[in-house]
N, C-alpha and C positions, 0 to 999 in steps of 0.2 A: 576347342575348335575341332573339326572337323579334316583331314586328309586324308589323300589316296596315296598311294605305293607302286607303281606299277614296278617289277621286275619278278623276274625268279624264284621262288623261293623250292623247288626240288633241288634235292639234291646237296651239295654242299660245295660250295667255292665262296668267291669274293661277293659278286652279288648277292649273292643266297644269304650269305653271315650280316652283312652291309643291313640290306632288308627286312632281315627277321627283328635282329637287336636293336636296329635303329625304331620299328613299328612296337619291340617292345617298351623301349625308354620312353616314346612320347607318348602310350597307352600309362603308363605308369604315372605320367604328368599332368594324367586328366585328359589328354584330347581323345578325340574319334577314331581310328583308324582303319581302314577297307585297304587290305591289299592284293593287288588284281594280280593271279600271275599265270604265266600259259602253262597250259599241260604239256608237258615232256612228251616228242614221237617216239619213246622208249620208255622202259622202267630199269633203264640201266643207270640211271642218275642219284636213283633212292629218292625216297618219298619226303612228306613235307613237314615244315618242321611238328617237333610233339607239344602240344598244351598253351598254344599260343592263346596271350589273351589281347589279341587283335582279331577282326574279319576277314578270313582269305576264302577270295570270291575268285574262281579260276574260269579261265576261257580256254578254247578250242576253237574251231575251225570260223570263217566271216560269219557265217549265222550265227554262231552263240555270240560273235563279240557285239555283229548288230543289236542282239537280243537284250545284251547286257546293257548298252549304250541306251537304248530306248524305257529298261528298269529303272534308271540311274538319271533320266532326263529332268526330272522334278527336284532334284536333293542340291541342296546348296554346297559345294566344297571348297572350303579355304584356299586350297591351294592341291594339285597335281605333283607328283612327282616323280620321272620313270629315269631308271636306273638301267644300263644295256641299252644293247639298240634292236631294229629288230621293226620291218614296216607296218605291223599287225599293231605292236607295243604305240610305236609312238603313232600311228591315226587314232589307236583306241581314245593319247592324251587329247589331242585334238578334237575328237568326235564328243566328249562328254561335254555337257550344258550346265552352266551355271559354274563354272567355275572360277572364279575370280585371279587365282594365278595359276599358268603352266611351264612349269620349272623341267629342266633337261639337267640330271646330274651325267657327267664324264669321267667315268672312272676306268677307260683305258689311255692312248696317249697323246689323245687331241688331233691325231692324225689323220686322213681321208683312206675308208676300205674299198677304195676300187671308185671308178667313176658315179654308179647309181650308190649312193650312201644313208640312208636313210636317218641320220643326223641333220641331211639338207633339209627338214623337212622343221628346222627349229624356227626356220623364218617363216613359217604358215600362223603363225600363232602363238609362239611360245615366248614368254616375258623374261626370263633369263636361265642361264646357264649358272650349273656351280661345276670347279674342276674340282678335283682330288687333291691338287697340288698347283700351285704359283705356275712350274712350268707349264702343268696340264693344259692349263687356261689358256695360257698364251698362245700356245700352239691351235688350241681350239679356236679364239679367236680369231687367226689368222687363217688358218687351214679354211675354215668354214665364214669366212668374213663376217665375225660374230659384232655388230655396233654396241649394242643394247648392251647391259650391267652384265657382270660376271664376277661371283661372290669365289673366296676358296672353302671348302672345307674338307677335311678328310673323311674316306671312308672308315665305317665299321668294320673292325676287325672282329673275330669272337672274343667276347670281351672276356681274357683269361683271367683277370680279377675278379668276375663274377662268377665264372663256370667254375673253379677250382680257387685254389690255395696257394698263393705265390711268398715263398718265403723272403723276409727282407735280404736283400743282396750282402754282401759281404765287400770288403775292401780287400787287396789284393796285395801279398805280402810277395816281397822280392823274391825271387827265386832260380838264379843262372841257370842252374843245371832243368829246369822245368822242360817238356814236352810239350806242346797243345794239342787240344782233341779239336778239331773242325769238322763242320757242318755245313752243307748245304740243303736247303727245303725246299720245294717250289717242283712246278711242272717240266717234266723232262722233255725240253722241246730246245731247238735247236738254237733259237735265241737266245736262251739263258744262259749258255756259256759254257756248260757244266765241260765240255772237252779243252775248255780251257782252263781246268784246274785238273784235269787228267794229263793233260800235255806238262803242265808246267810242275809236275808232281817234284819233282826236283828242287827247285827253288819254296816252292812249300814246307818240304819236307828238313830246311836250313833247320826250320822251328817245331814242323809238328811229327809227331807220331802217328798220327792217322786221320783221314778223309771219309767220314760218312757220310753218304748220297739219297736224302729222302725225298722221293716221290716216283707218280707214272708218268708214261708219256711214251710218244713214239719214237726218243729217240734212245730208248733203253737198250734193244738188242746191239746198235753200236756202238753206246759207250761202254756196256760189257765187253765185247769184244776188245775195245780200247787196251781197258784196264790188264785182260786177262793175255791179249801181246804183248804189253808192256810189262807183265809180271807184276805188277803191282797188286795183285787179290791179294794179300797180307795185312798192305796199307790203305786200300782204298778199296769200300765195298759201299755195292747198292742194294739198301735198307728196303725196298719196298716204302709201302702207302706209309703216312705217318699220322698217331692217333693224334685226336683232340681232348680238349680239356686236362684233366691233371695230370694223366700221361703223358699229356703232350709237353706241359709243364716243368715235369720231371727228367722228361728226354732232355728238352730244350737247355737245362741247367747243368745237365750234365756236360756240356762243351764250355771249352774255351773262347769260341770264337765263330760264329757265320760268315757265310759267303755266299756272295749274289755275282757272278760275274756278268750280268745279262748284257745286252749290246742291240738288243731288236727292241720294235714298239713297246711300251711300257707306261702305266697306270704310276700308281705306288705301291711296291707290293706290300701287303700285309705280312708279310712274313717279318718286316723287317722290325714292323711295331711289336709281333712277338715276341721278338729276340730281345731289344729297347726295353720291352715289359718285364721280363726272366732276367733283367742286368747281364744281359752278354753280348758284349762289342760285335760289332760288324765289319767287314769289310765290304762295298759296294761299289759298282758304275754307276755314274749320275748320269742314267738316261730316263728320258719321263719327269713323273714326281718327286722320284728318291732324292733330287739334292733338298728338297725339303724335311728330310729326316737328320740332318747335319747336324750333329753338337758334339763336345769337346770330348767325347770316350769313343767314335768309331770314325773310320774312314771314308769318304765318300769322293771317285774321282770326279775331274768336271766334263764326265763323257766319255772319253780317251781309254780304252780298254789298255793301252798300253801304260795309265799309270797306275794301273789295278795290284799287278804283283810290288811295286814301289811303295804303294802305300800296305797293303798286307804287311811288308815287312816292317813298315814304321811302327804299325799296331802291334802287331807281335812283339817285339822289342818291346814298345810300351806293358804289353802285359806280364812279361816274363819279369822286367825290371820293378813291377807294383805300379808304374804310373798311371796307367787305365783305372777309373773307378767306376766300378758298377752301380755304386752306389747312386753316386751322383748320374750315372746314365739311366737305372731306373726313378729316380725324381725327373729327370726331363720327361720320360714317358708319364710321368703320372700328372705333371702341370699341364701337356700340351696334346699325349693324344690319348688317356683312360676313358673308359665308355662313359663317367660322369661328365668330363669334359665336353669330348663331342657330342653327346646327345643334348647338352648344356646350349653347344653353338646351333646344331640344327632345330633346336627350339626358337632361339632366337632370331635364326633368320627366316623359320618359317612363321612365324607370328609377326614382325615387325619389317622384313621385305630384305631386311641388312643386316651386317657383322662388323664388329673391326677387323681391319685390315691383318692378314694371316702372317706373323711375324714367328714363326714357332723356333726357330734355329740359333740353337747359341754356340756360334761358330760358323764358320761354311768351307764348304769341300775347301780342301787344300790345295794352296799351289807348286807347292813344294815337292810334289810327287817323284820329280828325279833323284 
Protein backbone atom coordinates (compact mmCIF):
# COMPACT_ATOMS: atom_id res chain seq x y z
CA UNK A 1 0.00 0.00 0.00
CA UNK A 2 0.83 3.16 -0.67
CA UNK A 3 1.27 6.36 2.22
CA UNK A 4 2.35 9.97 2.90
CA UNK A 5 4.24 11.36 6.01
CA UNK A 6 3.87 14.73 6.19
CA UNK A 7 6.12 16.12 9.12
CA UNK A 8 9.74 17.24 9.69
CA UNK A 9 12.21 15.35 9.19
CA UNK A 10 15.52 18.06 9.55
CA UNK A 11 17.11 18.10 11.98
CA UNK A 12 16.61 15.82 14.92
CA UNK A 13 13.79 15.89 17.88
CA UNK A 14 10.48 13.94 18.44
CA UNK A 15 8.87 14.42 15.22
CA UNK A 16 12.11 14.03 13.03
CA UNK A 17 12.98 10.40 14.91
CA UNK A 18 8.73 9.53 15.06
CA UNK A 19 8.89 10.05 11.00
CA UNK A 20 11.97 8.76 9.81
CA UNK A 21 11.74 5.17 11.70
CA UNK A 22 8.27 5.04 11.57
CA UNK A 23 8.58 5.70 7.11
CA UNK A 24 11.39 3.18 7.67
CA UNK A 25 9.54 0.21 9.42
CA UNK A 26 6.64 0.28 6.91
CA UNK A 27 9.15 0.67 3.77
CA UNK A 28 10.72 -2.43 5.29
CA UNK A 29 6.99 -4.01 5.30
CA UNK A 30 6.52 -3.65 1.68
CA UNK A 31 4.45 -0.57 1.50
CA UNK A 32 5.08 2.81 -0.54
CA UNK A 33 6.19 5.61 1.21
CA UNK A 34 6.60 9.70 0.20
CA UNK A 35 7.46 11.78 2.98
CA UNK A 36 6.52 15.40 2.55
CA UNK A 37 8.60 17.63 4.72
CA UNK A 38 9.14 21.67 4.85
CA UNK A 39 12.36 23.04 4.53
CA UNK A 40 13.92 24.64 7.50
CA UNK A 41 14.03 28.91 7.51
CA UNK A 42 17.50 27.94 8.83
CA UNK A 43 20.17 25.43 8.51
CA UNK A 44 20.56 25.48 12.24
CA UNK A 45 18.41 22.35 12.66
CA UNK A 46 20.90 19.88 10.59
CA UNK A 47 20.02 18.20 7.64
CA UNK A 48 17.97 15.37 6.68
CA UNK A 49 18.05 12.02 7.57
CA UNK A 50 21.18 9.70 5.65
CA UNK A 51 20.26 6.79 3.24
CA UNK A 52 16.70 6.74 3.73
CA UNK A 53 14.86 4.12 1.91
CA UNK A 54 11.65 6.05 1.63
CA UNK A 55 10.75 9.35 -0.76
CA UNK A 56 11.30 12.52 0.81
CA UNK A 57 9.69 14.98 -1.28
CA UNK A 58 10.31 18.66 0.39
CA UNK A 59 8.28 21.91 0.13
CA UNK A 60 8.82 25.51 0.56
CA UNK A 61 7.04 28.40 0.12
CA UNK A 62 2.70 28.29 -1.33
CA UNK A 63 3.91 27.82 -4.93
CA UNK A 64 6.02 24.87 -4.43
CA UNK A 65 3.26 23.33 -2.10
CA UNK A 66 0.62 24.25 -4.87
CA UNK A 67 3.10 22.81 -7.44
CA UNK A 68 3.35 19.73 -5.39
CA UNK A 69 -0.38 19.33 -4.81
CA UNK A 70 -1.08 19.52 -8.56
CA UNK A 71 2.18 16.67 -9.29
CA UNK A 72 0.43 14.48 -6.76
CA UNK A 73 -3.33 14.94 -8.06
CA UNK A 74 -3.45 11.70 -10.10
CA UNK A 75 -1.66 9.00 -7.46
CA UNK A 76 -3.97 7.06 -5.41
CA UNK A 77 -2.95 7.17 -1.49
CA UNK A 78 -3.97 4.82 1.19
CA UNK A 79 -3.97 7.01 3.56
CA UNK A 80 -2.43 10.76 4.75
CA UNK A 81 -0.63 11.21 7.78
CA UNK A 82 0.85 14.61 9.35
CA UNK A 83 2.60 14.65 12.44
CA UNK A 84 3.07 18.70 14.05
CA UNK A 85 0.90 21.27 13.12
CA UNK A 86 1.66 23.91 11.15
CA UNK A 87 -1.17 25.81 8.43
CA UNK A 88 0.98 25.02 5.22
CA UNK A 89 1.42 21.17 6.73
CA UNK A 90 -1.99 20.49 7.40
CA UNK A 91 -3.89 22.43 4.02
CA UNK A 92 -1.10 20.53 2.13
CA UNK A 93 -3.17 17.11 4.07
CA UNK A 94 -6.29 18.56 2.78
CA UNK A 95 -5.43 19.74 -0.67
CA UNK A 96 -4.05 16.28 -1.97
CA UNK A 97 -6.69 14.19 -4.22
CA UNK A 98 -7.45 10.83 -4.12
CA UNK A 99 -6.81 10.15 -0.90
CA UNK A 100 -8.98 7.71 0.78
CA UNK A 101 -7.98 8.59 4.48
CA UNK A 102 -6.63 11.75 6.36
CA UNK A 103 -5.29 10.89 9.60
CA UNK A 104 -4.00 13.86 12.28
CA UNK A 105 -1.34 12.22 14.65
CA UNK A 106 -1.05 14.40 18.20
CA UNK A 107 1.97 14.09 19.56
CA UNK A 108 1.96 17.24 21.85
CA UNK A 109 -0.69 17.67 24.70
CA UNK A 110 -4.06 17.87 23.19
CA UNK A 111 -4.29 21.23 24.14
CA UNK A 112 -5.48 24.55 22.07
CA UNK A 113 -2.00 27.05 20.91
CA UNK A 114 -3.69 30.33 21.18
CA UNK A 115 -7.16 31.07 19.54
CA UNK A 116 -6.18 30.64 15.61
CA UNK A 117 -4.83 26.81 15.88
CA UNK A 118 -4.39 25.16 13.11
CA UNK A 119 -5.38 21.59 14.53
CA UNK A 120 -9.03 23.33 13.88
CA UNK A 121 -8.65 22.59 10.61
CA UNK A 122 -9.19 18.48 11.52
CA UNK A 123 -12.90 19.11 10.97
CA UNK A 124 -12.37 20.33 7.11
CA UNK A 125 -11.78 16.84 6.10
CA UNK A 126 -9.82 14.71 8.19
CA UNK A 127 -11.17 10.99 9.11
CA UNK A 128 -9.43 10.54 12.50
CA UNK A 129 -7.20 11.50 14.96
CA UNK A 130 -4.45 9.18 16.67
CA UNK A 131 -2.90 10.62 20.17
CA UNK A 132 0.37 9.56 21.55
CA UNK A 133 -1.19 8.61 24.62
CA UNK A 134 -4.88 7.58 26.31
CA UNK A 135 -4.52 11.14 28.05
CA UNK A 136 -3.40 12.88 24.79
CA UNK A 137 -6.59 11.87 23.14
CA UNK A 138 -8.78 13.02 25.55
CA UNK A 139 -7.71 16.09 25.84
CA UNK A 140 -7.69 16.48 22.12
CA UNK A 141 -11.08 15.32 21.99
CA UNK A 142 -12.39 17.63 24.18
CA UNK A 143 -10.15 20.72 23.57
CA UNK A 144 -10.82 20.55 19.79
CA UNK A 145 -14.59 18.87 19.95
CA UNK A 146 -13.15 15.92 18.24
CA UNK A 147 -16.75 13.30 17.52
CA UNK A 148 -15.28 10.98 14.96
CA UNK A 149 -12.74 7.74 16.01
CA UNK A 150 -9.59 8.36 17.84
CA UNK A 151 -7.16 5.33 17.84
CA UNK A 152 -3.92 5.56 20.62
CA UNK A 153 -0.76 4.90 19.55
CA UNK A 154 2.75 5.91 20.59
CA UNK A 155 5.27 7.64 18.96
CA UNK A 156 8.67 6.61 17.59
CA UNK A 157 11.39 7.00 19.69
CA UNK A 158 14.99 6.24 18.01
CA UNK A 159 14.67 2.86 18.00
CA UNK A 160 17.98 2.23 20.36
CA UNK A 161 17.51 -1.43 19.75
CA UNK A 162 18.12 -1.00 16.30
CA UNK A 163 20.66 2.00 16.27
CA UNK A 164 23.04 0.35 18.84
CA UNK A 165 23.59 -2.42 21.29
CA UNK A 166 21.56 -2.59 24.44
CA UNK A 167 22.91 -4.98 26.91
CA UNK A 168 20.53 -7.36 28.95
CA UNK A 169 19.52 -5.41 32.12
CA UNK A 170 20.76 -6.94 35.21
CA UNK A 171 18.83 -7.40 38.65
CA UNK A 172 19.62 -5.25 41.48
CA UNK A 173 21.35 -6.60 44.53
CA UNK A 174 20.66 -4.82 48.03
CA UNK A 175 22.94 -2.41 48.91
CA UNK A 176 22.31 0.31 52.14
CA UNK A 177 25.35 2.03 52.06
CA UNK A 178 24.64 2.60 47.85
CA UNK A 179 24.71 6.19 46.41
CA UNK A 180 22.49 7.00 43.19
CA UNK A 181 23.79 8.60 39.95
CA UNK A 182 20.49 10.77 38.57
CA UNK A 183 19.80 12.12 35.40
CA UNK A 184 17.79 14.25 33.72
CA UNK A 185 17.40 14.54 29.64
CA UNK A 186 15.14 16.74 27.80
CA UNK A 187 14.91 20.46 26.67
CA UNK A 188 15.86 22.96 29.08
CA UNK A 189 12.73 25.02 29.22
CA UNK A 190 10.92 26.27 31.82
CA UNK A 191 8.28 23.75 32.00
CA UNK A 192 10.28 20.84 32.60
CA UNK A 193 11.00 21.41 36.00
CA UNK A 194 14.67 21.12 35.99
CA UNK A 195 14.76 24.08 38.98
CA UNK A 196 12.96 21.92 40.65
CA UNK A 197 15.39 19.36 41.21
CA UNK A 198 17.90 22.19 41.80
CA UNK A 199 15.73 23.74 44.53
CA UNK A 200 15.17 20.45 46.11
CA UNK A 201 18.79 19.34 45.88
CA UNK A 202 18.62 18.44 49.44
CA UNK A 203 15.96 15.91 49.73
CA UNK A 204 17.66 14.41 46.55
CA UNK A 205 20.63 14.16 47.82
CA UNK A 206 18.92 11.88 51.32
CA UNK A 207 19.99 9.08 48.41
CA UNK A 208 22.08 10.34 45.55
CA UNK A 209 25.60 11.55 44.94
CA UNK A 210 24.98 13.49 41.97
CA UNK A 211 22.63 15.27 39.47
CA UNK A 212 23.49 15.31 35.78
CA UNK A 213 21.56 17.88 33.54
CA UNK A 214 21.39 16.85 29.79
CA UNK A 215 20.23 19.14 27.25
CA UNK A 216 19.89 22.97 25.64
CA UNK A 217 17.45 25.43 26.01
CA UNK A 218 16.80 28.90 27.11
CA UNK A 219 16.73 28.26 30.38
CA UNK A 220 20.39 27.28 30.90
CA UNK A 221 22.13 30.54 31.83
CA UNK A 222 19.62 30.49 34.90
CA UNK A 223 19.67 27.26 36.07
CA UNK A 224 23.65 27.75 36.00
CA UNK A 225 23.37 30.54 38.00
CA UNK A 226 20.92 28.48 40.35
CA UNK A 227 23.32 25.79 40.82
CA UNK A 228 26.37 27.88 41.05
CA UNK A 229 24.54 30.24 44.26
CA UNK A 230 23.65 27.48 45.65
CA UNK A 231 27.05 25.94 45.66
CA UNK A 232 26.11 22.89 44.50
CA UNK A 233 28.73 22.70 41.00
CA UNK A 234 30.19 19.56 42.87
CA UNK A 235 26.91 17.79 42.82
CA UNK A 236 24.97 18.88 40.15
CA UNK A 237 26.35 19.97 36.65
CA UNK A 238 24.93 20.79 33.27
CA UNK A 239 26.22 18.27 30.56
CA UNK A 240 25.48 19.97 27.55
CA UNK A 241 23.72 18.46 24.13
CA UNK A 242 23.44 14.51 24.79
CA UNK A 243 24.54 12.02 22.09
CA UNK A 244 22.46 9.46 20.27
CA UNK A 245 22.65 5.85 19.52
CA UNK A 246 25.32 3.85 21.65
CA UNK A 247 26.74 6.57 23.30
CA UNK A 248 23.73 7.59 24.26
CA UNK A 249 23.08 3.92 25.32
CA UNK A 250 26.09 3.90 27.24
CA UNK A 251 25.49 7.37 28.99
CA UNK A 252 22.05 6.27 29.70
CA UNK A 253 23.10 2.88 31.68
CA UNK A 254 25.36 4.41 33.47
CA UNK A 255 22.59 6.09 36.05
CA UNK A 256 20.66 4.90 38.49
CA UNK A 257 17.74 6.67 37.97
CA UNK A 258 15.90 9.60 35.49
CA UNK A 259 13.90 12.33 36.19
CA UNK A 260 11.37 14.28 34.41
CA UNK A 261 9.86 16.79 36.79
CA UNK A 262 7.98 18.61 34.00
CA UNK A 263 4.44 20.47 34.92
CA UNK A 264 3.67 22.36 31.53
CA UNK A 265 2.06 21.10 28.23
CA UNK A 266 3.24 17.68 27.37
CA UNK A 267 3.11 14.82 24.54
CA UNK A 268 5.00 11.71 26.04
CA UNK A 269 8.21 12.33 26.07
CA UNK A 270 10.39 9.95 24.58
CA UNK A 271 13.03 10.19 26.72
CA UNK A 272 11.19 8.17 29.08
CA UNK A 273 10.82 5.05 26.55
CA UNK A 274 14.80 5.42 26.56
CA UNK A 275 15.36 5.12 29.84
CA UNK A 276 12.37 1.98 30.04
CA UNK A 277 14.57 0.68 27.09
CA UNK A 278 18.38 0.91 28.99
CA UNK A 279 16.40 -0.74 32.39
CA UNK A 280 16.65 2.46 34.35
CA UNK A 281 13.59 3.45 36.52
CA UNK A 282 12.22 6.79 36.33
CA UNK A 283 10.79 9.08 38.31
CA UNK A 284 7.90 11.33 36.49
CA UNK A 285 4.83 13.82 36.64
CA UNK A 286 1.88 12.50 35.07
CA UNK A 287 1.10 15.38 32.94
CA UNK A 288 0.10 14.67 29.25
CA UNK A 289 0.76 11.07 28.09
CA UNK A 290 3.34 9.96 30.61
CA UNK A 291 0.83 8.32 32.98
CA UNK A 292 0.73 5.79 30.21
CA UNK A 293 4.28 4.72 30.74
CA UNK A 294 3.27 3.31 34.21
CA UNK A 295 4.32 -0.18 35.33
CA UNK A 296 5.68 -1.83 38.35
CA UNK A 297 9.76 -0.53 38.36
CA UNK A 298 9.26 3.52 38.08
CA UNK A 299 7.28 6.25 39.54
CA UNK A 300 4.72 8.21 37.89
CA UNK A 301 2.65 11.03 40.02
CA UNK A 302 -1.02 11.72 38.94
CA UNK A 303 -0.09 15.27 37.93
CA UNK A 304 0.61 16.95 41.41
CA UNK A 305 4.25 18.06 41.18
CA UNK A 306 4.12 18.07 44.88
CA UNK A 307 3.96 14.14 44.88
CA UNK A 308 7.04 14.09 42.73
CA UNK A 309 9.89 14.29 45.51
CA UNK A 310 7.48 11.47 47.56
CA UNK A 311 7.47 9.22 45.27
CA UNK A 312 11.49 9.68 44.15
CA UNK A 313 12.05 8.80 47.55
CA UNK A 314 9.90 5.56 47.31
CA UNK A 315 11.99 4.60 44.20
CA UNK A 316 15.16 5.21 45.49
CA UNK A 317 14.56 3.25 48.59
CA UNK A 318 13.21 0.56 46.28
CA UNK A 319 16.46 0.58 44.27
CA UNK A 320 19.03 0.86 47.00
CA UNK A 321 16.97 -2.08 48.88
CA UNK A 322 17.24 -4.46 45.28
CA UNK A 323 13.33 -4.21 44.88
CA UNK A 324 13.23 -2.21 41.48
CA UNK A 325 13.98 -4.76 38.70
CA UNK A 326 15.24 -3.73 35.60
CA UNK A 327 14.97 -6.43 34.27
CA UNK A 328 11.46 -6.86 34.34
CA UNK A 329 11.09 -2.87 33.37
CA UNK A 330 13.03 -3.56 30.28
CA UNK A 331 10.59 -6.50 29.16
CA UNK A 332 7.75 -4.00 29.61
CA UNK A 333 9.55 -1.90 27.18
CA UNK A 334 10.13 -4.46 24.76
CA UNK A 335 6.22 -6.07 24.87
CA UNK A 336 4.64 -2.63 24.59
CA UNK A 337 6.76 0.25 23.27
CA UNK A 338 10.15 -1.53 20.98
CA UNK A 339 10.28 -0.21 17.38
CA UNK A 340 8.94 -3.99 16.32
CA UNK A 341 5.94 -3.30 18.28
CA UNK A 342 4.88 -0.13 17.24
CA UNK A 343 5.63 -0.21 13.75
CA UNK A 344 3.64 -3.68 14.22
CA UNK A 345 0.55 -1.30 15.57
CA UNK A 346 0.79 1.56 13.03
CA UNK A 347 0.82 -1.15 10.37
CA UNK A 348 -2.17 -2.21 11.43
CA UNK A 349 -4.05 0.68 11.95
CA UNK A 350 -2.97 2.12 8.92
CA UNK A 351 -4.20 -0.88 6.60
CA UNK A 352 -7.33 -2.03 8.51
CA UNK A 353 -8.57 1.66 9.84
CA UNK A 354 -8.33 0.17 13.73
CA UNK A 355 -6.19 -1.20 16.82
CA UNK A 356 -7.00 -2.78 19.98
CA UNK A 357 -7.70 -0.81 22.56
CA UNK A 358 -4.18 0.71 24.11
CA UNK A 359 -3.89 -1.02 27.48
CA UNK A 360 0.19 -0.93 27.86
CA UNK A 361 0.50 -0.32 31.84
CA UNK A 362 1.06 -2.74 34.23
CA UNK A 363 0.39 -0.80 37.21
CA UNK A 364 -0.72 2.87 37.37
CA UNK A 365 0.63 6.07 38.89
CA UNK A 366 0.44 5.57 42.55
CA UNK A 367 -1.74 6.93 45.24
CA UNK A 368 0.18 6.66 47.79
CA UNK A 369 2.49 9.49 47.06
CA UNK A 370 2.41 11.03 50.69
Amino acid sequence: MRFVLIGLLYGNGGIQNHTHWLAEGLTAKGHTIDVLTPRPVHDRLGGLPENPHYNIIEYGDAGHVLSLINKMKGEEIEAVVITGTGWKAMGLTLALRRVKRRIFFEVMSGEREGRLDPRSLVHFGFDDIVGQGRPVRETFRKTFGWKKSGEVIPALPEPLEVVADIPQAEKISPDPGRRLKLAYFGRLARHKGVDHLIENWDRLAVYAECLDIYGTGEEHDRLAAMIEDKGLSAQIALKGRYPSGQAYVDLLRSYDMTLLPTWGKEGAPLVLLESMACGVPFTANGVGGIPDYANQDCEITDGDLDQFLPLYKKLATRIIQGEADPVRLQQHYTTHFSYRTLVDRWETYLTTGKVDDWAPTAGQPHEDAA
